[in-house]
C-alpha distance (Angstrom), angle and dihedral (degrees) to the residues before:
residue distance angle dihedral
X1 . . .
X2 3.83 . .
X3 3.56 136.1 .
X4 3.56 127.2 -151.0
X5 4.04 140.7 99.0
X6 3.94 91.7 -35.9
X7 4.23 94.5 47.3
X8 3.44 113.4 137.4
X9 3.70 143.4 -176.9
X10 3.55 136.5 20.8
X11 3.73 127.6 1.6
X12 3.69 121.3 173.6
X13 3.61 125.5 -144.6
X14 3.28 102.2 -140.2
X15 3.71 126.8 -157.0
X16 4.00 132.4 -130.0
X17 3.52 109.6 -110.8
X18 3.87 121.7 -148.0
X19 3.95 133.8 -171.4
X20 3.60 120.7 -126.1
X21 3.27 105.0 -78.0
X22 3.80 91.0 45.0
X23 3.60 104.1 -100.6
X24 3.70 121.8 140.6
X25 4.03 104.1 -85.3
X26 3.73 104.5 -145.6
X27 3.62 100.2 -177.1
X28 3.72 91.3 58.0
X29 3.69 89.9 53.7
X30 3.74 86.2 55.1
X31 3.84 88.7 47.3
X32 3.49 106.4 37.1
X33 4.40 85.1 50.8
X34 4.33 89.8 57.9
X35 3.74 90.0 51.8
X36 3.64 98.5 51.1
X37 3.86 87.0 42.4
X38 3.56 92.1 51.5
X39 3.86 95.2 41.2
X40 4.15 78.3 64.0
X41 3.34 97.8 -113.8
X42 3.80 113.6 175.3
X43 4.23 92.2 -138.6
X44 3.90 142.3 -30.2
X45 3.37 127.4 -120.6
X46 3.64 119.5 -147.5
X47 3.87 143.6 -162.0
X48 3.51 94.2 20.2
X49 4.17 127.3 149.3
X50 4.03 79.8 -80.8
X51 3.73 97.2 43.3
X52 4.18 82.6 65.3
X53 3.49 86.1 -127.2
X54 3.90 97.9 162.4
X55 3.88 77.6 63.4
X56 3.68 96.3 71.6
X57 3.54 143.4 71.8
X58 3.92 122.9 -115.4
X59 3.90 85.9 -103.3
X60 3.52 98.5 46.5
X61 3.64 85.0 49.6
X62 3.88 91.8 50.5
X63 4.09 83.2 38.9
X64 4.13 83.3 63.6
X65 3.40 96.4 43.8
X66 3.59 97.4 49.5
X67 4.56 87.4 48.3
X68 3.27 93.4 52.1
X69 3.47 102.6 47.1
X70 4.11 90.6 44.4
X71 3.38 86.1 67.4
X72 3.85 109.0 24.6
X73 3.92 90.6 97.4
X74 3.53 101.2 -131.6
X75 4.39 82.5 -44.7
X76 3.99 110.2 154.7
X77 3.75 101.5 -108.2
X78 3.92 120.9 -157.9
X79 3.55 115.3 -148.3
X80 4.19 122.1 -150.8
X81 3.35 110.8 -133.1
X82 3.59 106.6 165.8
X83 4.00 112.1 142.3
X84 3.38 142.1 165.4
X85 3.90 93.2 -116.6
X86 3.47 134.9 17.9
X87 3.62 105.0 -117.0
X88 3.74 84.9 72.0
X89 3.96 97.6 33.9
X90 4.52 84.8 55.2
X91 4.34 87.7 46.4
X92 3.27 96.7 51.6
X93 4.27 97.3 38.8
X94 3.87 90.6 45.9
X95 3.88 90.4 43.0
X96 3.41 97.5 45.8
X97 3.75 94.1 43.4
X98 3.88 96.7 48.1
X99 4.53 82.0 55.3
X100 3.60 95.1 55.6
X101 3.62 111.7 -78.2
X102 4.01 123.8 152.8
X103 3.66 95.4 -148.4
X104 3.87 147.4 -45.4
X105 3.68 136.5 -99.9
X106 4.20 120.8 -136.2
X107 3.96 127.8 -162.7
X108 3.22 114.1 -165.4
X109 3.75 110.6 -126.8
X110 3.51 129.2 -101.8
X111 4.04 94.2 -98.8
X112 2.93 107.0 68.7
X113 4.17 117.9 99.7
X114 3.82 115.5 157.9
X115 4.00 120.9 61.2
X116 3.87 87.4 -116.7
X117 3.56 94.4 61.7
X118 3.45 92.4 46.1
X119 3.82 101.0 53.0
X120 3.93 90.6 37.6
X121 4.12 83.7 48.6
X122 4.24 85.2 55.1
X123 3.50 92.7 43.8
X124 4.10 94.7 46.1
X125 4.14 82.4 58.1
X126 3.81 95.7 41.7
X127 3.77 78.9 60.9
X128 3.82 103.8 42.1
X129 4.27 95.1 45.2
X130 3.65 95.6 48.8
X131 4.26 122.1 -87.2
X132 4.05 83.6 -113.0
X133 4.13 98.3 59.0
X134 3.83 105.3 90.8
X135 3.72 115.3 -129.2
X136 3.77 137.1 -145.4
X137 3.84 109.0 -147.4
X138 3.94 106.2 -145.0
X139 3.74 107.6 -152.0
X140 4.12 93.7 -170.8
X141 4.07 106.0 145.1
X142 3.52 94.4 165.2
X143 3.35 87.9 68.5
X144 4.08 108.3 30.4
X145 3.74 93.6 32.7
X146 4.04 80.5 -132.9
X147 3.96 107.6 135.7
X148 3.66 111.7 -149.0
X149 3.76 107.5 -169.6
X150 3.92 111.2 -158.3
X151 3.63 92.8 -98.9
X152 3.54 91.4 54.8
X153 3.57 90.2 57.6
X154 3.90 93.5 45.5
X155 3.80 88.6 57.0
X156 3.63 99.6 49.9
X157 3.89 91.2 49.0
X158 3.85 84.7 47.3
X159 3.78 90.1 45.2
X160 3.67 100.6 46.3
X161 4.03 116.4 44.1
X162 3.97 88.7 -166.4
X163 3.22 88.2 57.6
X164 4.43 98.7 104.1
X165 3.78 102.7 153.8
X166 3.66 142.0 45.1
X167 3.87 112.5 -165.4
X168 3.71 103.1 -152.6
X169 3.33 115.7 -139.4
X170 3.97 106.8 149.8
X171 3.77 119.6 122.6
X172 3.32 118.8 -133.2
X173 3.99 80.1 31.9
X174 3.87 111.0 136.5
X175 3.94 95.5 99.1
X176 3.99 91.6 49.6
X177 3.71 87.8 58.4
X178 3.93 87.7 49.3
X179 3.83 95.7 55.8
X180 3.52 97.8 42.0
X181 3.26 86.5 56.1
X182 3.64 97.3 55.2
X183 3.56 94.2 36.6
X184 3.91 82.5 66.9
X185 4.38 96.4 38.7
X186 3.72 81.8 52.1
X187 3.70 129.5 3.9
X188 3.37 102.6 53.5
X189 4.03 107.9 -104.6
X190 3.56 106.4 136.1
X191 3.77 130.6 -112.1
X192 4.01 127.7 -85.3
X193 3.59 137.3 164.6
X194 4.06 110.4 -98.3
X195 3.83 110.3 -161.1
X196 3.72 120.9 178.3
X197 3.24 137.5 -138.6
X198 3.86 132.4 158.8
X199 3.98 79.6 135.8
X200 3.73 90.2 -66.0
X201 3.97 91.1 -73.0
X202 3.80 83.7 139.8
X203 3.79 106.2 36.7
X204 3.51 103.2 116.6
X205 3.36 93.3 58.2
X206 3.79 100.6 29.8
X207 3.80 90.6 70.1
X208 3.19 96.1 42.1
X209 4.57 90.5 57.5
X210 4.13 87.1 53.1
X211 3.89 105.3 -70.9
X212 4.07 113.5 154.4
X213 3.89 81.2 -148.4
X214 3.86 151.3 -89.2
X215 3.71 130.1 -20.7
X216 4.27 105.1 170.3
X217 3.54 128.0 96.0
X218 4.12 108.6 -115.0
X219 3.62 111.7 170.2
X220 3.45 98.3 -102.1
X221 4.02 108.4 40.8
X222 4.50 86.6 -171.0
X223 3.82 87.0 76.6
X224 3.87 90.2 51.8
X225 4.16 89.6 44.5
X226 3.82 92.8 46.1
X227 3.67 84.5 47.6
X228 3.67 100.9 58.1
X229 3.48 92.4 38.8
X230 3.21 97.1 57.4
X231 3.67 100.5 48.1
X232 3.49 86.8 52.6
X233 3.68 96.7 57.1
X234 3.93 86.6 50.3
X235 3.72 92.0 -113.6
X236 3.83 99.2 137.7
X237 3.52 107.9 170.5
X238 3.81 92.5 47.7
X239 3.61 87.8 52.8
X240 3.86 92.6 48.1
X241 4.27 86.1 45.2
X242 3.95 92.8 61.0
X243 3.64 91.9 36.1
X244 3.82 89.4 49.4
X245 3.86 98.4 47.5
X246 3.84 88.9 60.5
X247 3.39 104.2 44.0
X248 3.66 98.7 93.0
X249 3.65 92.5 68.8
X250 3.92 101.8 28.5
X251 3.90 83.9 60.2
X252 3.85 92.0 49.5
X253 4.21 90.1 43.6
X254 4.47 84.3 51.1
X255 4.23 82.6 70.8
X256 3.74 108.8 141.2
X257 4.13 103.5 -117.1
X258 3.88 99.9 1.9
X259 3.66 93.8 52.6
X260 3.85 99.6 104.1
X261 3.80 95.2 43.1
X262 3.39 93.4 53.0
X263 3.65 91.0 48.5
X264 4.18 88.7 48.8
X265 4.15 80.8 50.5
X266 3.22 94.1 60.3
X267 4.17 96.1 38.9
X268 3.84 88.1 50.7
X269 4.01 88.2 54.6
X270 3.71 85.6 53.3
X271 3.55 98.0 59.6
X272 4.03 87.8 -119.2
X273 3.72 97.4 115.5
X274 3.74 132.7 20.1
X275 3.34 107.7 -130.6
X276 3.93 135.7 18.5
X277 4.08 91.8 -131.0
X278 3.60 123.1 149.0
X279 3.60 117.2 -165.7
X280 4.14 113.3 -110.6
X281 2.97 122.8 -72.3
X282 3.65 91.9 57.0
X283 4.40 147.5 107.1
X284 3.58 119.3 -94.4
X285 3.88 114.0 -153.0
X286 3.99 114.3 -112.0
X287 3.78 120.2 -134.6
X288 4.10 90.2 -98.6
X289 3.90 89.2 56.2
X290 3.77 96.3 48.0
X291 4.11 92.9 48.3
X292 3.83 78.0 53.7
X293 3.50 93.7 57.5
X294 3.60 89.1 46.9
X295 3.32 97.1 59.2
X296 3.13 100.1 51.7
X297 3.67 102.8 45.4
X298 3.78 84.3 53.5
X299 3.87 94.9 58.5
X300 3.77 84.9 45.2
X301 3.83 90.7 52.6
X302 3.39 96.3 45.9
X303 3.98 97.5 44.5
C-alpha cells in the first residue's frame, strides 16, 4: 500500500488506549492494530486530537508509534504530530519517520487568526520536519477555532509540495470539497488525497462531492469501507443503506465532550481494546449514557 497525493479509502483514526490506572496499555495497541487491519482498513492514523495525544509523553508517543507499526503489516501508518512548538513537532516527525511511518498529520494551533499566519505557520513546519516528510493538513475548526477558507487551503497545498492530503474536517464543508475539486479538473491546482473526517457524520455525501474517502475513527470502520466502496462503484443507494443503518449511533458517538468515550465504549464491547480509559483530565459516562449506548448498539446488532 502507498500513501501519497493519489491515497484512497479508509483510514482509521485510531485511539490511544490506556489501562485502568491510565498507563499506556501496550497489548491493546497490539490488539486494537490486527482488528483495524483485518477490518481492511487502507491505514491508521495515530496521535491525533482523538488519540489524546497531548496526554502523553514523547516516549509514550514514540512507544505508540513503534506498537502500531510492529503490527501494522506493512499498513501505511500516519503519525500526529501536532505540538505546541516545533522542537517537539521535528522529534516526533523525524522519529516517527525513521520507525516506519508513511507520513504525519499537522493542526495548526489555536493562535493563529489571519490567512497569512496560517500559511506562514504551515510553511514554518514544512521547514522544521524536513521538506521530504509528507504531511496531512487537518482542516478541523471545530476543534482549533482556526478557519481555513478554501483559498487558504489552496495556497498551502500550492505552497508546500509535501503537502499530499487534506483531512477535511470543516462543517458545513461539502461545497469546499466541490471547488477544490474543480480548481484541480480545471484551474490548475494540483491533485491530493481529501479524506474526511468529522466522525463520518457526512460520509455519504462527502464521497459523493469528490472525497478519496474516510479518515475518523467510528466504532465500526466496515460501515466507513462499505461506504467508500460503494460510492465508488456508483451504487448510491447501497451506499446511503449502510450509511443510513448506522446513523443512529454515529450521531450519538459525534457528542461534543463525550464523543471519544463513547466511541472507546463501544471499542471495549468489541473486544478491540481492553479497557474504556481515558487519560485524566477527561468525562466518564453516567449509567443513563451507557443504557443509551446499549440501546443503540442493540438495534444496530439486531438490524
Amino acid at each position: 500500500m502507498t500513501f501519497g497525493t493519489q491515497t484512497k479509502g479508509v483510514y482509521a483514526i485510531a485511539p490511544t488506549p490506556f489501562l485502568p490506572d491510565g498507563a499506556l496499555d501496550e497489548a491493546s495497541v497490539a490488539r486494537m492494530t490486527a482488528f483495524y487491519g483485518a477490518a481492511g482498513v487502507d491505514g491508521l492514523t495515530i496521535l491525533g486530537i482523538m488519540g489524546e495525544a497531548p496526554k502523553l509523553e514523547p516516549e509514550e508517543s514514540m512507544a505508540v508509534v513503534r506498537g502500531v507499526l510492529a503490527e501494522a503489516g506493512g499498513m501505511p501508518v500516519v503519525v500526529g504530530v501536532s505540538a505546541p512548538g516545533f522542537a517537539a513537532m521535528r522529534r516526533v516527525a523525524q522519529e516517527a519517520m525513521a520507525a516506519g511511518a508513511a507520513g504525519v498529520m499537522i493542526a495548526p494551533p489555536s493562535s493563529l487568526r489571519t490567512d497569512d499566519q496560517i500559511c506562514g505557520y504551515y510553511r514554518q513546519a514544512v521547514a522544521a520536519i524536513g521538506t521530504d516528510i509528507p504531511f496531512v493538513l487537518q482542516d478541523y475548526p471545530t476543534a482549533t477555532n482556526v478557519v481555513m477558507s478554501t483559498a487558504v487551503v489552496r495556497r498551502i497545498i500550492e505552497e508546500n509540495p509535501s503537502c499530499v492530503m487534506l483531512k477535511h474536517e470543516d462543517w458545513p464543508g461539502l461545497d469546499k470539497i466541490s471547488a477544490l475539486r474543480r480548481w484541480q479538473a480545471e484551474d490548475g491546482l494540483r491533485p491530493v488525497s481529501i479524506l474526511c473526517g468529522n466522525g463520518a457524520l457526512f460520509l455519504d455525501f462527502e464521497t459523493e462531492r469528490g472525497a478519496d474517502g474516510a479518515m475518523t475513527g467510528y466504532a465500526y470502520p466496515e460501515m466507513l469501507i462499505e461506504v467508500v466502496r460503494e460510492t465508488a462503484r456508483g451504487n448510491r443507494d447501497a451506499a446511503h443503506d449502510a450509511f443510513d443503518q448506522h446513523l443512529p449511533l454515529l450521531r450519538y458517538e459525534h457528542q461534543p465532550g463525550i464523543g471519544l468515550a463513547v466511541r472507546k465504549y463501544v471499542l471495549e464491547k468489541r473486544g478491540v481494546i481492553a479497557h474504556r480509559t481515558l487519560r485524566t483530565p477527561g468525562p466518564a459516562l453516567s449509567d443513563a449514557t451507557i443504557s443509551e449506548i446499549e440501546y443503540l448498539l442493540g438495534r444496530l446488532n439486531a438490524a
